[in-house]
C-alpha positions in Angstrom: 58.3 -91.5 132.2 57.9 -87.9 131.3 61.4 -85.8 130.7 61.9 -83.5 134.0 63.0 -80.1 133.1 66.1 -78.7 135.0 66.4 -74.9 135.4 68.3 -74.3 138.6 65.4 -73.0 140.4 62.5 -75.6 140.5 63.6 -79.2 141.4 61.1 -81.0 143.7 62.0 -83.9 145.7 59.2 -85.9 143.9 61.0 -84.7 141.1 63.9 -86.4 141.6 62.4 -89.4 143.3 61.0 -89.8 139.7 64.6 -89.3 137.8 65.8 -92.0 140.2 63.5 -94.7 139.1 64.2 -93.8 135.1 62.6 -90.7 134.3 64.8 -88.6 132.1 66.5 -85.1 132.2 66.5 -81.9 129.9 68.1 -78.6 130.1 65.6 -75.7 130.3 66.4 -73.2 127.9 66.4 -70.7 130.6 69.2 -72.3 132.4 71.4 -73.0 129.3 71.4 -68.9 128.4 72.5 -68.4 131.9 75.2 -71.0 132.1 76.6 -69.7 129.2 77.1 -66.4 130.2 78.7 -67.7 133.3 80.6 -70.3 131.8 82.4 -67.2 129.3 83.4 -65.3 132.4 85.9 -68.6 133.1 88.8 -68.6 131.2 90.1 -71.8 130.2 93.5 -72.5 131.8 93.5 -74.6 134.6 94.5 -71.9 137.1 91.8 -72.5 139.6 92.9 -76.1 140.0 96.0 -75.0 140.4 95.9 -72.4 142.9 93.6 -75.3 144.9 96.3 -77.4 144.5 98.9 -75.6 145.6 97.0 -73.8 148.7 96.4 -77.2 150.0 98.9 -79.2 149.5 101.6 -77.1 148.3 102.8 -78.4 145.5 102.2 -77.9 141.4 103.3 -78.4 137.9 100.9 -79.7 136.5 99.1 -78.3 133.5 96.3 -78.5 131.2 94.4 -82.3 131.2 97.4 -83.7 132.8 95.8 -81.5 136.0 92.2 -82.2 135.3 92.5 -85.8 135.1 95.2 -85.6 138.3 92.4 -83.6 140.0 89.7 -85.9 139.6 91.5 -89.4 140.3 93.0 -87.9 143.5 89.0 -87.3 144.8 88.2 -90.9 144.0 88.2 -92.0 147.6 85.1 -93.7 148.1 84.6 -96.9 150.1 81.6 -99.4 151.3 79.1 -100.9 149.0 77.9 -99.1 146.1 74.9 -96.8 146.2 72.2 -98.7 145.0 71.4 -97.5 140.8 68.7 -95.2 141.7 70.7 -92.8 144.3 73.3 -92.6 141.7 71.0 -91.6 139.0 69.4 -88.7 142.0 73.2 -87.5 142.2 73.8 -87.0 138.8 70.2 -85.4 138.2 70.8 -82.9 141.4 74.6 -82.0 140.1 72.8 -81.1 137.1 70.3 -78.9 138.9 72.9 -76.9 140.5 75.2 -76.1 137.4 71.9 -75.2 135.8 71.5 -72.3 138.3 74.2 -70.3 136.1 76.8 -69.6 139.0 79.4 -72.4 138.5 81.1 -71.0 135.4 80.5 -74.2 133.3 79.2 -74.6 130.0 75.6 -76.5 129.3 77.3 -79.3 127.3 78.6 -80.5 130.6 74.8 -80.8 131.7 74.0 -82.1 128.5 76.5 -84.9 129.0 74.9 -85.7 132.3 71.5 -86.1 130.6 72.8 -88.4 127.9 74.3 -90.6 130.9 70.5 -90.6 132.7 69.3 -91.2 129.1 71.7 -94.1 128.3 71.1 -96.0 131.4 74.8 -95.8 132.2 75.3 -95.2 136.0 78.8 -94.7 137.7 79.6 -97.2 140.2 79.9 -95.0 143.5 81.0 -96.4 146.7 78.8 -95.1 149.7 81.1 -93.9 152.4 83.6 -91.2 152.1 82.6 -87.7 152.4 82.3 -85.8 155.0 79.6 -83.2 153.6 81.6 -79.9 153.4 84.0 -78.7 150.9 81.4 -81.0 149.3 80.5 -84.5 148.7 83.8 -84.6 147.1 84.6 -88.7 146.9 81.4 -89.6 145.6 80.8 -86.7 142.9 84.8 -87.9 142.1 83.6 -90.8 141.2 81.1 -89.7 138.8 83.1 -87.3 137.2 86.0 -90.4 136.9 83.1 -92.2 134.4 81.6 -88.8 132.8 84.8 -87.3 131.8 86.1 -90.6 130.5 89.1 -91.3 133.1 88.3 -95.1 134.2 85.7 -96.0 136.7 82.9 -98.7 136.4 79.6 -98.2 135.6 76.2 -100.0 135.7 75.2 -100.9 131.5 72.1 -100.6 130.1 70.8 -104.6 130.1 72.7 -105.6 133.1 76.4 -105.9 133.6 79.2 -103.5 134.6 82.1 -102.1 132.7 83.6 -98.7 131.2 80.9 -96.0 129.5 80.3 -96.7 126.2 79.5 -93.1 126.0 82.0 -90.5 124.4 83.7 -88.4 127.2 83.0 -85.0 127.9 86.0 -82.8 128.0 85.9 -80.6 131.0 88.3 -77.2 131.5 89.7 -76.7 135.0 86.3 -75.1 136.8 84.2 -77.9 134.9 86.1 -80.5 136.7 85.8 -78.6 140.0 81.7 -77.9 139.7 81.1 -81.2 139.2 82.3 -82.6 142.6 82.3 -79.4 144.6 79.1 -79.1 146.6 77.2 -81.4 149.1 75.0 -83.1 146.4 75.2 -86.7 147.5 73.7 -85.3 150.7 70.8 -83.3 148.8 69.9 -86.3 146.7 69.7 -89.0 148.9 67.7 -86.6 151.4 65.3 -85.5 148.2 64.5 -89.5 148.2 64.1 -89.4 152.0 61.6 -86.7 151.8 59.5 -88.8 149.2 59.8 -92.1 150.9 59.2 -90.4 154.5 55.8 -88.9 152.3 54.8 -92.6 151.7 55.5 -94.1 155.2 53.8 -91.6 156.8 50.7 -91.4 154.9 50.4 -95.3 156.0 51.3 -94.6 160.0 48.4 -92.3 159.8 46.2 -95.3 158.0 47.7 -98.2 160.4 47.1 -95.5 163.6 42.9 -95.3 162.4 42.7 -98.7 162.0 43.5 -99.3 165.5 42.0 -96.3 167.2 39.0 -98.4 165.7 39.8 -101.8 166.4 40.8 -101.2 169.8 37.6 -98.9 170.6 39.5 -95.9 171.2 37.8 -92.6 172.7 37.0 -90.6 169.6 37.8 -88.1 171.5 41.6 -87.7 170.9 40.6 -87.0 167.6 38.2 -83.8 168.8 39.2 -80.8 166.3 38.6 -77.9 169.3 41.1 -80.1 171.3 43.7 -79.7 169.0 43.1 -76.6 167.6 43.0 -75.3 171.0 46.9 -76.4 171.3 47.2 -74.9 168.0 50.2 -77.5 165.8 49.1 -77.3 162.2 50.4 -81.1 162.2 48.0 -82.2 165.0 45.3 -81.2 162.9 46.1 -82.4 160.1 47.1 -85.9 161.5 43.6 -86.0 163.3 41.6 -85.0 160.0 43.3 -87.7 158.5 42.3 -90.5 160.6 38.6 -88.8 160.7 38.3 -88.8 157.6 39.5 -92.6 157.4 37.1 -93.7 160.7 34.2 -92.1 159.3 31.8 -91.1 162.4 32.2 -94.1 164.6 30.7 -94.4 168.1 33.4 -95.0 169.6 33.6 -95.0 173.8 36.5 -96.1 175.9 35.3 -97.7 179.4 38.9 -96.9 180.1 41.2 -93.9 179.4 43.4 -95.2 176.6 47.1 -95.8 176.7 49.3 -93.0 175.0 50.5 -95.0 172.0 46.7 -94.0 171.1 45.7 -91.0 172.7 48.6 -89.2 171.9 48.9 -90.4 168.3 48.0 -86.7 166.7 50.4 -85.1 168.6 53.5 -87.6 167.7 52.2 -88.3 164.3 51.3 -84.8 164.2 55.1 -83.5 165.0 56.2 -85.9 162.7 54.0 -84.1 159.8 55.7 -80.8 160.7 58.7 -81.7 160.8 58.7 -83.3 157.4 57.4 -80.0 155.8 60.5 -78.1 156.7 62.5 -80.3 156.0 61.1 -80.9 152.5 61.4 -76.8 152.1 65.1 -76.9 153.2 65.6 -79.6 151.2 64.2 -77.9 147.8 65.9 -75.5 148.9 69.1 -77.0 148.6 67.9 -78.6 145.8 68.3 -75.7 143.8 70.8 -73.3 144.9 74.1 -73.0 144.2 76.3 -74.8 146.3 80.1 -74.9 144.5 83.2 -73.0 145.1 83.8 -70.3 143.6 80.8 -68.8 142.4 80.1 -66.3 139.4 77.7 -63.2 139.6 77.3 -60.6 136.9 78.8 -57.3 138.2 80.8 -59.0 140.8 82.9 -61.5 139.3 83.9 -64.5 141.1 83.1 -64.8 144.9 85.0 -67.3 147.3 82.6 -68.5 150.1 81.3 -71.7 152.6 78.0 -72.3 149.9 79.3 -76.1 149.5 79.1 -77.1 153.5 76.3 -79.6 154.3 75.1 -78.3 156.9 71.3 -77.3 156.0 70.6 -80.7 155.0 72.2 -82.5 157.6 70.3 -80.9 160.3 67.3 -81.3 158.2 68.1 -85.5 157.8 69.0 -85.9 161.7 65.9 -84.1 162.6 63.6 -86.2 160.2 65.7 -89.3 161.8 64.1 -88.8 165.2 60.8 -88.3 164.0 60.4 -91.1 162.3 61.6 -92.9 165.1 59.3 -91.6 167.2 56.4 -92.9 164.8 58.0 -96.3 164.9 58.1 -96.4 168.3 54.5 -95.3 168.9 53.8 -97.9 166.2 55.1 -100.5 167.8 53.2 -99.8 171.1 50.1 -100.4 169.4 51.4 -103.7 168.0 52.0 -105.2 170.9 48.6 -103.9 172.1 46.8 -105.7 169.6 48.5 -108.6 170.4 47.9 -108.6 174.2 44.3 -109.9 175.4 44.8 -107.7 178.3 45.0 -104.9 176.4 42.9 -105.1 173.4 39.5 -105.0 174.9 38.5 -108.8 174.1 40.5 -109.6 171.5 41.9 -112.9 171.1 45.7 -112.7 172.2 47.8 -112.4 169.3 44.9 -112.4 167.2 44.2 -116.0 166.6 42.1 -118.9 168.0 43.5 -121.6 169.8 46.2 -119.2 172.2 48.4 -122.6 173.1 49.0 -124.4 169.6 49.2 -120.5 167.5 51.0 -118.7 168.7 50.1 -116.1 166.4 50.7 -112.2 165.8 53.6 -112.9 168.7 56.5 -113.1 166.6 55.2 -110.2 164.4 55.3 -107.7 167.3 59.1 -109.5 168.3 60.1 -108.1 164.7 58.5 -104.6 165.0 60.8 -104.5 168.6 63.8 -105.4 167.2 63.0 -102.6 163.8 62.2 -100.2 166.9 65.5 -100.8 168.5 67.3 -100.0 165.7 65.8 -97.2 164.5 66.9 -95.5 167.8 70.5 -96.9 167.6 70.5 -95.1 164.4 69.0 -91.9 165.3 71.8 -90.2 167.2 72.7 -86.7 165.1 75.4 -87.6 162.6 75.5 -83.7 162.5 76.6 -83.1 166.0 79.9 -84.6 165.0 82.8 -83.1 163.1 86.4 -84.1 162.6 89.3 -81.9 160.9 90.3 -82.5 157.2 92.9 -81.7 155.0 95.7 -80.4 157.2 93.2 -78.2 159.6 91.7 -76.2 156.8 88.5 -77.9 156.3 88.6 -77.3 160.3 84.3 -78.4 160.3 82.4 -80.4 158.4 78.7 -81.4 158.2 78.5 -85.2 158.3 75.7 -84.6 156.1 75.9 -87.9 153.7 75.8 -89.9 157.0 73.0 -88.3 158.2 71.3 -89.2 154.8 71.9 -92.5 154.5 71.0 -93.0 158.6 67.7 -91.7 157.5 66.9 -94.0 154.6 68.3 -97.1 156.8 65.8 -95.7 159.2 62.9 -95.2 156.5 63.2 -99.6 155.6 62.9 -100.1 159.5 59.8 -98.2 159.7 58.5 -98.8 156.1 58.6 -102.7 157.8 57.3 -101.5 161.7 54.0 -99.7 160.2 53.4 -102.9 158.0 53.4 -105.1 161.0 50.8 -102.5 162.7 48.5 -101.8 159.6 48.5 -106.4 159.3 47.4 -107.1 163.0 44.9 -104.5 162.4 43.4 -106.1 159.8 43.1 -109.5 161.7 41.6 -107.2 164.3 39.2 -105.7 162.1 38.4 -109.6 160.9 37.7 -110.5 164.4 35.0 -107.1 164.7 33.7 -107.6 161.8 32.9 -111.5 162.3 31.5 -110.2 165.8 33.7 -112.5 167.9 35.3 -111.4 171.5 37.2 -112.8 174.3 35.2 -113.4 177.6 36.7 -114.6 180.7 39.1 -116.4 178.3 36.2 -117.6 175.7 35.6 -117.1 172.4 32.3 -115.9 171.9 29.9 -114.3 169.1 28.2 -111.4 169.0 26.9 -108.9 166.9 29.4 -108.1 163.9 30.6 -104.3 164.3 29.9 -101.9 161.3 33.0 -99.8 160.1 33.4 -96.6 157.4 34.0 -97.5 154.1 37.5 -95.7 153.9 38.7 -98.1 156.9 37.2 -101.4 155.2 38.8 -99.8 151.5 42.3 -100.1 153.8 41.4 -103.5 155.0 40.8 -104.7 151.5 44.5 -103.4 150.4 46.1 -105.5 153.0 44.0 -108.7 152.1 45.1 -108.3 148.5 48.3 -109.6 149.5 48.0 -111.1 153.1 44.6 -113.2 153.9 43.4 -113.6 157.5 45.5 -115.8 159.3 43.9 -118.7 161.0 46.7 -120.9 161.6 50.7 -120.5 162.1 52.7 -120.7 159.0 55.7 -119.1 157.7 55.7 -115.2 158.8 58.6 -113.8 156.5 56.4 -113.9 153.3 53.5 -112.0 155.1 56.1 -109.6 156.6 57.9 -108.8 153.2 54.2 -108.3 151.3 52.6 -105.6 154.0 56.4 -104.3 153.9 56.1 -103.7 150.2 52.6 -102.3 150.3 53.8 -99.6 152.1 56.4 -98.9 150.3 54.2 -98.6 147.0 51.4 -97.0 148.9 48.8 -98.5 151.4 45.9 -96.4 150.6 46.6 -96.7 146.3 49.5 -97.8 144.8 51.7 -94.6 144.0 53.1 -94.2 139.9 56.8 -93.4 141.4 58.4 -96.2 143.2 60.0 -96.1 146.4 
């Protein structure tokens, strides 16, 4: 992969998506002349720790290393199972970004070091739970300091196994040490991925969503431009071009008004395309402002301020929460639709022949329930929540790595629910296609039913890796392959991974 080039001011969550899955890092020249400027206006003593120290805890002594090193082991708090290797590698790449703005007061070499780590393939071992997302993501950025600056710690090694860095420390002063774990970074990079992944998932909800409308003879009418431009949601119209554009000009006629889960699809799948555009600007946002404590401005000097609470992104990750569940939800209605003879205007129920000895799609749409379920369990605002820390100073706090990780859990559950939707579509589409239909409980033939290319291109995709399914077998491997596709892209396969 291509070097990204950090300034401080440009980071995209693609970007960082690809830095996750290998790409590498380099300091922009830009960014190094400003850092350095900053990083002479600190002097070298480790007063700042100290007066930290002593503020909050009231006690000191400590000088020089001795406090550095005392510093950084007394943040190493984490607990849970370890980030998996590519948030880790976001982490580092988005700590980068920040110092590379030129307000921290820390030198380039200490971005350079971070670079070599990326380069090396040596990634920190970072437990998942511990921060609460204010005075910064303090645990987990503790932990990467811990490896960077040579004090202990595990890491992942290049060609498998763990064990210390063979990489020479860097040698931080006193505000190195605090930059590097000050700020709510674990909480920017894990949403940067979200933004990406929730890019891919949707993109395929809108796909699954037009392969039903068609299977299931849906009034083209939902998808009427006037009628949504006349309630005006730039996501409404963009959902509905989408599936347009996928359906081709289909004459399709409803002998009944259709169920919600499709005739409101534009307007959920619609509010779910909003919402991911500003959370994607708030997230760059974050992704590239300075977020430590203090901060460094020419003809101001140092400035004490709130820049490292979470809670931006937090809102940002609770909000994209529900709207993904919404989608999966909505999804899942049109599952079980397509599995229901009742329902699917003369489809087979659960999509195969026989209804007695298969049983079919049923189990499919059992799974997609249970994803559903779960996906609303986990979508209550992690934000909304704050409990005190350290002795009633840090008095509120953002909750904004829980509300990352929820999302991401959430992402897998509907990666997995619009897979299900997007395969029993494609038997559907089979069934058209072959011109057979239900009557009175009878399989019968019929003409076959013509659909756009762009809806038969989909179809194709999915029978790469699942064929129709005429009899019952084993489900899982079925499930995990339209999971995956998905994840790597339903309409073409995307060149950064999930």
């Amino acid at each position: 992969m291509s070097p990204i080039l950090l300034d401080g001011r440009s980071l995209t969550c693609s970007q960082v998506a690809a830095i996750a899955a290998g790409a590498p890092i380099v300091l922009a020249a830009s960014a190094r002349a400003r850092m350095e400027v900053s990083a002479a206006a600190y002097p070298a003593q480790p007063s700042v720790l100290e007066t930290r120290r002593r503020f909050l805890v009231g006690e000191g002594g400590a000088t020089g290393g001795d406090l550095v090193r005392s510093f950084v082991l007394g943040h190493c708090a984490g607990v849970g199972e370890p980030l998996p290797t590519a948030s880790v590698r976001a982490l580092i790449a988005c700590r980068a970004n920040v110092l590379a703005s030129g307000h921290s007061g820390v030198r380039p070499e200490l971005v350079e070091a971070m670079a070599r780590m990326l380069a090396a393939g040596v990634t920190p071992v970072v437990p998942s739970q511990g921060s609460v997302g204010a005075a910064g993501d303090l645990a987990p950025l503790a932990h990467v300091a811990r490896v960077l600056f040579g004090f202990g710690g595990e890491a992942e090694l290049p060609g498998g196994g763990r064990g210390r860095s063979p990489l020479p420390p860097f040698v931080p002063t006193a505000k190195e040490a605090l930059a590097t774990i000050n700020g709510a970074t674990l909480t920017s990079a894990l949403s940067a991925l979200a933004v990406h992944r929730s890019h891919r998932v949707l993109d395929a909800a809108l796909d699954a969503c037009a392969m039903t409308l068609a299977v299931s003879h849906a009034d083209v009418g939902l998808l009427s431009e006037n009628l949504l431009r006349a309630r005006g949601h730039a996501g409404g119209l963009q959902a509905a071009e989408r599936m347009r554009r996928r359906l081709g000009t289909p004459g399709l006629g409803a002998r009944f008004p259709d169920a919600f889960s499709l005739r409101a699809a534009p307007a959920v799948l619609g509010t779910a395309l909003d919402a991911l555009a500003w959370i994607e600007g708030t997230v760059t946002t974050e992704l590239n402002g300075a977020c430590d404590n203090p901060l460094w401005f020419e003809g101001e000097g140092t400035v004490e301020g709130g820049n490292f609470h979470g809670a931006p992104v937090a809102l940002a990750m609770d909000t994209l929460r529900i709207a993904l569940t919404q989608v999966a939800t909505q999804s899942e209605r049109r599952t079980f639709r397509l599995t229901s003879a009742s329902l699917s205007r003369d489809l087979p129920s659960f999509l195969v022949a026989g209804t007695g000895l298969n049983s079919g799609f049923m189990l499919a749409q059992y799974t997609a329930a249970s994803l559903a379920s779960e996906c609303k369990g986990l979508s209550h605002p992690a934000s909304v929540d704050s409990i005190p820390t350290v002795q009633h100073h840090e008095d509120h706090v953002s909750m904004g790595p829980i509300a990352a990780r929820l999302t991401l859990r959430v992402l897998e559950c509907v990666a997995d629910i619009v897979g299900i939707e997007v395969l029993l579509a494609a038997q559907a589409l089979d069934w058209r296609v072959g011109g057979q239909r239900l009557v009175e409980g009878e399989l019968v033939s019929g003409p076959p039913e013509a659909f756009a290319p762009e809806l038969m291109a989909l179809h194709a995709r999915v029978r790469e890796v699942v064929p129709f399914w005429h009899d019952d077998q084993i489900m899982h491997p079925a499930l995990r392959a339209i999971g995956q596709l998905v994840r790597e892209g339903l309409a073409e396969r995307s060149p950064v991974p999930w």
